[in-house]
KEVEX-331129 format. One record per residue: chain; residue number from 1; residue in one letter; x, y negated, z negated of N, C-alpha, C, O in turn. Coordinates in Angstrom, 3 decimals, always signed. Atoms other than C-alpha are relative to their C-alpha. Example, Ala and Ser with C-alpha at 12.3 -4.5 7.8 and 13.67 -1.06 7.14 Angstrom:
KEVEX-331129
[A 1 A [+0.890 +1.190 +0.000] [+12.300 +4.500 -7.800] [+0.900 -1.200 +0.000] [+1.936 -1.181 -0.665]],
[A 2 S [-0.820 +1.190 +0.060] [+13.670 +1.060 -7.140] [-0.770 -1.090 -0.730] [-0.261 -2.198 -0.899]],
This chain:
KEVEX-331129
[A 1 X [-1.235 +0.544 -0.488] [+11.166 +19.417 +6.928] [+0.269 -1.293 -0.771] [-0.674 -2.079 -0.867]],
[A 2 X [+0.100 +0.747 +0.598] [+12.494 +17.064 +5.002] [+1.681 -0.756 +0.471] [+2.698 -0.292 +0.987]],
[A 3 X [-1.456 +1.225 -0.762] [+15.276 +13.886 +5.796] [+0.492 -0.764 -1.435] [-0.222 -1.080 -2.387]],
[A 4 X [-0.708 +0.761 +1.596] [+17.756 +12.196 +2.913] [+0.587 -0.567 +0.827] [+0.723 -0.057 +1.940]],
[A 5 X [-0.822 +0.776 -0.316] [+19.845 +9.244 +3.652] [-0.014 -0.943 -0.947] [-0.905 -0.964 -1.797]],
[A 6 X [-0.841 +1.109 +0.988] [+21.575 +6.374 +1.750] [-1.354 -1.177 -0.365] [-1.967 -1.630 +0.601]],
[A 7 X [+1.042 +1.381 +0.162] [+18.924 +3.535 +0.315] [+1.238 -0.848 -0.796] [+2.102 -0.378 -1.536]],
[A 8 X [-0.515 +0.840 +0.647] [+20.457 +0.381 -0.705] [-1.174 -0.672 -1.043] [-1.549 -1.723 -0.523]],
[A 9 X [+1.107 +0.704 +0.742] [+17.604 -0.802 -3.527] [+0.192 -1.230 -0.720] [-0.460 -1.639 -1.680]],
[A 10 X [-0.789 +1.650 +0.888] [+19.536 -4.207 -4.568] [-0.301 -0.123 +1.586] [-1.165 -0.937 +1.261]],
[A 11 X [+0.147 +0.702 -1.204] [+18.990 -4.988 -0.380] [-1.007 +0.574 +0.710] [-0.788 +1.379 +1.615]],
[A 12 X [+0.891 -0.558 -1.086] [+15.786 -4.275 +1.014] [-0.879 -1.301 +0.332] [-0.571 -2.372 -0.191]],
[A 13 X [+0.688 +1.405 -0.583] [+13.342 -6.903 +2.627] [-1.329 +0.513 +1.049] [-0.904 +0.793 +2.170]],
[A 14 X [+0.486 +0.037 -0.473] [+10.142 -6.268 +4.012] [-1.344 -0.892 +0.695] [-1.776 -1.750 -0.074]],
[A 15 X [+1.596 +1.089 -0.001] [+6.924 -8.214 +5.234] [-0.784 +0.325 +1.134] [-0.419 +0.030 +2.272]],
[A 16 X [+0.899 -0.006 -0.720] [+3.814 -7.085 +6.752] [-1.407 -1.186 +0.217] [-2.599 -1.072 -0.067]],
[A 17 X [+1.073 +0.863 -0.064] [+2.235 -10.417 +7.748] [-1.456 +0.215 +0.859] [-2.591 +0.462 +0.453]],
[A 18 X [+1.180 -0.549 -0.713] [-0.041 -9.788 +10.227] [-1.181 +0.727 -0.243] [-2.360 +0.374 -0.224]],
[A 19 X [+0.580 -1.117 +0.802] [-1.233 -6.805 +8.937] [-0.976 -0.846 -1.415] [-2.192 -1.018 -1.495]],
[A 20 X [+0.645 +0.823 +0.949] [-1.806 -8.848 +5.646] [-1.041 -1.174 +0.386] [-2.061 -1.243 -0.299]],
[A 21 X [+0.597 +0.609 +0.012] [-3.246 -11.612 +7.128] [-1.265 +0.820 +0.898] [-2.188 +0.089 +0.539]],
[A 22 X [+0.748 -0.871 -0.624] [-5.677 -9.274 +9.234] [-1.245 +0.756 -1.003] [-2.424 +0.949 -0.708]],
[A 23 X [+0.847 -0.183 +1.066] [-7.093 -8.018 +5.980] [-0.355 -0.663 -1.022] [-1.097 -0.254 -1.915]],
[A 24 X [+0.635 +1.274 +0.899] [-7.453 -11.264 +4.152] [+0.876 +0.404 -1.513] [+0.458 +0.276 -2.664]],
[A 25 X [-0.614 -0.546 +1.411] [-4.643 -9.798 +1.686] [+1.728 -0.868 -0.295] [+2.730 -0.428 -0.860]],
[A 26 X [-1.625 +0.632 +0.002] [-1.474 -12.260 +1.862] [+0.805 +0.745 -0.975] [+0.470 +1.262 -2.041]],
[A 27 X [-1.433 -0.373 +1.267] [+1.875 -11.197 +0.205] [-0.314 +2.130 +0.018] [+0.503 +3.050 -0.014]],
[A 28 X [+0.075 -1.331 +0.436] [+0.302 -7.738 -0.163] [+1.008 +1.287 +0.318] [+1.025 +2.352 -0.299]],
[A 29 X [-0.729 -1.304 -0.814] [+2.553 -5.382 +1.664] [+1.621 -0.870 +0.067] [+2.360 -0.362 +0.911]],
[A 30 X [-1.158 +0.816 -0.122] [+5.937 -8.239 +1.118] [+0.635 +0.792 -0.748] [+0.224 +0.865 -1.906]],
[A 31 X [-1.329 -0.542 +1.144] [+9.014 -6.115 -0.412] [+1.253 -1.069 -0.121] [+1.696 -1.632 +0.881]],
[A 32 X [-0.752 +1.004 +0.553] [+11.511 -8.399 -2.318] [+0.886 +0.517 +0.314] [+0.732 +1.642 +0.791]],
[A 33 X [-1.462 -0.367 +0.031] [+15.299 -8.109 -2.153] [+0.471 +0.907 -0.869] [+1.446 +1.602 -0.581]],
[A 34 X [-0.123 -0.963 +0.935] [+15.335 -6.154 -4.977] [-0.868 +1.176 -0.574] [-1.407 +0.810 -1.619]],
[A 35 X [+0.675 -0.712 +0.156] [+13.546 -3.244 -5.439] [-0.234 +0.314 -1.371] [+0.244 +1.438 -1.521]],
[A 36 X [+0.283 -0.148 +1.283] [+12.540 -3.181 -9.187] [-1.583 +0.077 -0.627] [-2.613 +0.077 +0.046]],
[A 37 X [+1.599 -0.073 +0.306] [+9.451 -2.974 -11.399] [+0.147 -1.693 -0.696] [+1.094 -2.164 -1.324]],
[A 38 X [+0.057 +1.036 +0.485] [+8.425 -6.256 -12.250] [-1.407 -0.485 -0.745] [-2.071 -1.200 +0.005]],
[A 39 X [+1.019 +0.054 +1.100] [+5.510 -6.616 -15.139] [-1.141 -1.330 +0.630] [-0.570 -2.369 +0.960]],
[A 40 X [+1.135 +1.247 -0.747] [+2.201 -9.165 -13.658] [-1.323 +0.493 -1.062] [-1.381 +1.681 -1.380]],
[A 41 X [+1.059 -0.133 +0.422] [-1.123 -9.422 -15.612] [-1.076 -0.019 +0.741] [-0.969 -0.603 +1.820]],
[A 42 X [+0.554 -0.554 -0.711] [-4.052 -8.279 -14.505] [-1.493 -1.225 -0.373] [-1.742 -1.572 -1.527]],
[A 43 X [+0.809 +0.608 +0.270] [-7.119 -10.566 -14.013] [-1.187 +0.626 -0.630] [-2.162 -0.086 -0.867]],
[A 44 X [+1.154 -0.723 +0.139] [-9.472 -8.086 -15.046] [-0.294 +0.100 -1.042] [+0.723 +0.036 -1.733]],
[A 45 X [+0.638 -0.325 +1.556] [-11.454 -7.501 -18.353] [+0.540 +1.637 +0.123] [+0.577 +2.458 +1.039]],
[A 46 X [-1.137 -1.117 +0.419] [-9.431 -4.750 -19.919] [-1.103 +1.639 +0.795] [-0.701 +2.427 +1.651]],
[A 47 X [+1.204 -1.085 -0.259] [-12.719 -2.032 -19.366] [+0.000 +0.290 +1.292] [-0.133 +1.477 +1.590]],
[A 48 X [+0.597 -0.494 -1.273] [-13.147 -2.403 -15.566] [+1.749 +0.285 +0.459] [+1.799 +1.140 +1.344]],
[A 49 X [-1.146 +0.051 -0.051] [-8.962 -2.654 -15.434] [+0.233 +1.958 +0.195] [+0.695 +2.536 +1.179]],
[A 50 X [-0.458 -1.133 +0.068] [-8.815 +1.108 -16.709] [-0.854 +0.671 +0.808] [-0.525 +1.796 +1.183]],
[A 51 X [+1.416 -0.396 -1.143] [-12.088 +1.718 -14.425] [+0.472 +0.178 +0.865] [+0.263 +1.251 +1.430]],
[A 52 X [-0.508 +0.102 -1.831] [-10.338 +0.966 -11.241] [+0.997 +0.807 -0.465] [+0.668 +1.935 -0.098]],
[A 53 X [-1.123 -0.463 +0.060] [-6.802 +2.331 -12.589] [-0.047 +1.190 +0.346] [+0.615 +1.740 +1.226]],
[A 54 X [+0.680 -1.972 +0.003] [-8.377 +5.966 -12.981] [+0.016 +0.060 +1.671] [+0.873 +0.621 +2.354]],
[A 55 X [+0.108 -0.548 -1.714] [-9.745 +5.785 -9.079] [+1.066 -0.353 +1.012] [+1.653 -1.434 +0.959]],
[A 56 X [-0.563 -0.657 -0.681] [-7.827 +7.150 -6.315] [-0.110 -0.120 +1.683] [+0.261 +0.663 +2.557]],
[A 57 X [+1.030 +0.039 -1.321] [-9.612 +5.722 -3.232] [+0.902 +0.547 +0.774] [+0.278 +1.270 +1.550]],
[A 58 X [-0.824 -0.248 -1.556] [-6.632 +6.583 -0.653] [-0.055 +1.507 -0.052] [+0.298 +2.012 +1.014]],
[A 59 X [+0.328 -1.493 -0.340] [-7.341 +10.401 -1.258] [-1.300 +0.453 +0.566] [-1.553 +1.572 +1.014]],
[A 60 X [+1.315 -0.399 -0.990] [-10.780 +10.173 +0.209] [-0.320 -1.435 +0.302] [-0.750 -2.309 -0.451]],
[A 61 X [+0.067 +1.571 -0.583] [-10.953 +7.137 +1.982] [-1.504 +0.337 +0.425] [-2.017 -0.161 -0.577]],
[A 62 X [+0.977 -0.620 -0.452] [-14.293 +8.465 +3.437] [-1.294 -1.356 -0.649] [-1.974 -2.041 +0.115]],
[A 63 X [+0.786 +0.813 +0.743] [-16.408 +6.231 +0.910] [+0.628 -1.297 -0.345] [+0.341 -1.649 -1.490]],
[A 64 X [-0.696 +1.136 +0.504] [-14.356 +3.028 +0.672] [+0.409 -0.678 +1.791] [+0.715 +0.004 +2.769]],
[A 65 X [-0.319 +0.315 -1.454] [-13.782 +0.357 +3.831] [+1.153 -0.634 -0.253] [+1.358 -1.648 +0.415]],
[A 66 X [-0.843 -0.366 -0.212] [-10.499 +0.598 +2.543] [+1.101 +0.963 +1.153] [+2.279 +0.968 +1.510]],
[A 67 X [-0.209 -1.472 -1.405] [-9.991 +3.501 +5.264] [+0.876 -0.621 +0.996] [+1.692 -0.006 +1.683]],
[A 68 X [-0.840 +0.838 -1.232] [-8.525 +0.619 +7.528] [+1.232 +0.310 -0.135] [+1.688 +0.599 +0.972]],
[A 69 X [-1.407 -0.085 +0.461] [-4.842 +1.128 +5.823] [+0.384 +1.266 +0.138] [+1.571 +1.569 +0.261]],
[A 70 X [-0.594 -1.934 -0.063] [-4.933 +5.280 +6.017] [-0.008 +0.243 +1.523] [-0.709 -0.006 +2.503]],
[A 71 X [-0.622 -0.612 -1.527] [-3.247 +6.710 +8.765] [-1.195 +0.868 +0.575] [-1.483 +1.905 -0.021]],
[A 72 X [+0.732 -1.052 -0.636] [-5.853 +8.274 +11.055] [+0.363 +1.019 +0.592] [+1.095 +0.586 +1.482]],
[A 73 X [-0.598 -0.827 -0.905] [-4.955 +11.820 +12.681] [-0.646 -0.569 +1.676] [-1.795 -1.000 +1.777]],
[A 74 X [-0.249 +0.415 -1.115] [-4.666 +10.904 +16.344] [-0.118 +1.255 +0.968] [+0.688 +2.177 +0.839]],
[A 75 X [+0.569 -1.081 -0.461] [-6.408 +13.290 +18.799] [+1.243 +0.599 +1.342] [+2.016 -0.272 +1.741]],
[A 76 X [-0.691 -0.200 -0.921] [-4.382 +15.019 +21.472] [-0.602 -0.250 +1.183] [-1.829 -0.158 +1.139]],
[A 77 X [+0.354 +0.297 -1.101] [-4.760 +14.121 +25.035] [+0.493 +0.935 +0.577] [+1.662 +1.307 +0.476]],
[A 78 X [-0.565 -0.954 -0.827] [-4.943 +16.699 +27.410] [+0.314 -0.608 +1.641] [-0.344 -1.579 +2.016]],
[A 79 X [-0.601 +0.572 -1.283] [-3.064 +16.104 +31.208] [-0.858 +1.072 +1.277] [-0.626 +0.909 +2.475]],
């Protein structure tokens, strides 16, 4: 099932502080007014840069305490 509607990408605005500050990650999850790509350098020595780039952790969260950010399935409650 799938849903379409109008995005404005010149007016969007988000900010998950809480959240951010909860995981010791400020700014991390902040969307700007403008939705664009905007170019940042990477602190990393070029080697471990393409190291991390390659992995995929949010497809098996299982091994990473990343896992906090992936949606858990949510058990049904029976009445």
């Amino acid at each position: 099932m799938g849903f379409t509607f109008e995005h404005d990408f010149a007016n969007v605005e988000y900010e998950a502080e809480e959240f951010d500050n909860r995981l010791n990650t400020k700014g991390l999850h902040q969307v700007r007014r403008k939705v664009e790509f905007q170019p940042r350098l990477t602190i990393l020595p070029p080697d471990l840069f393409t190291q991390y780039d390659a992995l995929s952790f949010w497809k098996n969260p299982s091994n990473s305490l990343a896992n906090v950010i992936v949606a858990q399935p949510v058990e049904a409650v029976s009445k």
